[in-house]
C-alpha positions as CSV (number, residue, x, y, z in Angstrom):
1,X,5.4,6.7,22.4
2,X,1.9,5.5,21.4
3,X,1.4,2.7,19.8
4,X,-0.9,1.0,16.5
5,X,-1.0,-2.0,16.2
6,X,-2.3,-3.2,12.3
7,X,-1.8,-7.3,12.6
8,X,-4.2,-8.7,10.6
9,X,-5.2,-7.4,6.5
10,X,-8.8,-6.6,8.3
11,X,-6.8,-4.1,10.6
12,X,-5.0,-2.1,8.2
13,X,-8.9,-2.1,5.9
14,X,-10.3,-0.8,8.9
15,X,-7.7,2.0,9.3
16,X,-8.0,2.6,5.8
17,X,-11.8,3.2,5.9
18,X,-11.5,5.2,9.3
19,X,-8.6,7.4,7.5
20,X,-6.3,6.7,10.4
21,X,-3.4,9.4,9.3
22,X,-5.7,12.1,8.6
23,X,-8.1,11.5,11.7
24,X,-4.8,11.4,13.7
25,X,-3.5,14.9,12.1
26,X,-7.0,16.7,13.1
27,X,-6.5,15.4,16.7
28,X,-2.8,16.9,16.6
29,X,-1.4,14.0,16.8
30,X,0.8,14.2,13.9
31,X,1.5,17.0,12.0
32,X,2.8,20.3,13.0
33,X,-0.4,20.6,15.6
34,X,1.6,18.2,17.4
35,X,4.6,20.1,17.3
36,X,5.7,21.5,21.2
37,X,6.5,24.7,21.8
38,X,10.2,25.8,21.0
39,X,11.3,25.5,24.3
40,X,10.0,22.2,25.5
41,X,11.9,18.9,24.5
42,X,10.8,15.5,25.2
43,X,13.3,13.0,27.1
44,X,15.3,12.2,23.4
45,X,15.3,15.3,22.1
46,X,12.3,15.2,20.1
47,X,9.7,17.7,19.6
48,X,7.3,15.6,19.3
49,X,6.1,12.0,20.8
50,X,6.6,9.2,18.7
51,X,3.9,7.1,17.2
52,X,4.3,3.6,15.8
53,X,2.2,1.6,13.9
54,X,3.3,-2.0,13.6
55,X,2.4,-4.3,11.2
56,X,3.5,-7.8,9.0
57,X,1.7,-6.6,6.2
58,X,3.7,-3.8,4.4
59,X,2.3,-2.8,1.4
60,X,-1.0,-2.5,3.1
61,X,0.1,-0.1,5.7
62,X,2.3,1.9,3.0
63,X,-1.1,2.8,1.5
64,X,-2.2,4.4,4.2
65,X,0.4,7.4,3.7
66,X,0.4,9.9,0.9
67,X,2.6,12.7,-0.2
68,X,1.1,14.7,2.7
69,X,1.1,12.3,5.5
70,X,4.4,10.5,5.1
71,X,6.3,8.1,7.7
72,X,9.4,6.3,7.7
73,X,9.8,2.6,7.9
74,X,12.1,0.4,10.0
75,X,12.5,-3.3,9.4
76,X,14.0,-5.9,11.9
77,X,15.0,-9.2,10.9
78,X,16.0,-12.2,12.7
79,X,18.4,-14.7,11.9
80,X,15.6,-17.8,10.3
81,X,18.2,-20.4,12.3
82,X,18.6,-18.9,15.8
């Protein structure tokens, strides 16, 4: 899996004004140019490696998708008293 790491607001601007998802798509990166062939499966199953973006700030990041470049979010949360 590759990672992208968006920490700080000036992060995700910067992704915003570099157009991060497209950029990524013409690269085949994401998208179906990213897709493997039929036959070739990566070690979970996928057809495809994984790419994360991480970041605290939410509705920043969410901008950078549309209803062509979607992703799908995961949230952790941690007990505030452990």
């Amino acid at each position: 899996a590759d990672l992208v790491e968006l920490n700080t607001v000036e992060d995700v601007e910067k992704a915003k004004k570099l157009d991060l998802i497209t950029s990524l798509e013409e690269r085949n990166r994401i998208g179906i140019g990213a897709l493997n062939s039929e036959n070739e499966r990566l070690y979970n199953g996928q057809r495809r490696s994984p790419l994360i973006i991480t970041s605290p700030h939410i509705r920043e990041v969410a901008e950078l998708f549309d209803q062509d470049h979607f992703g799908r979010m995961f949230s952790f949360y941690r007990h505030p008293i452990d």
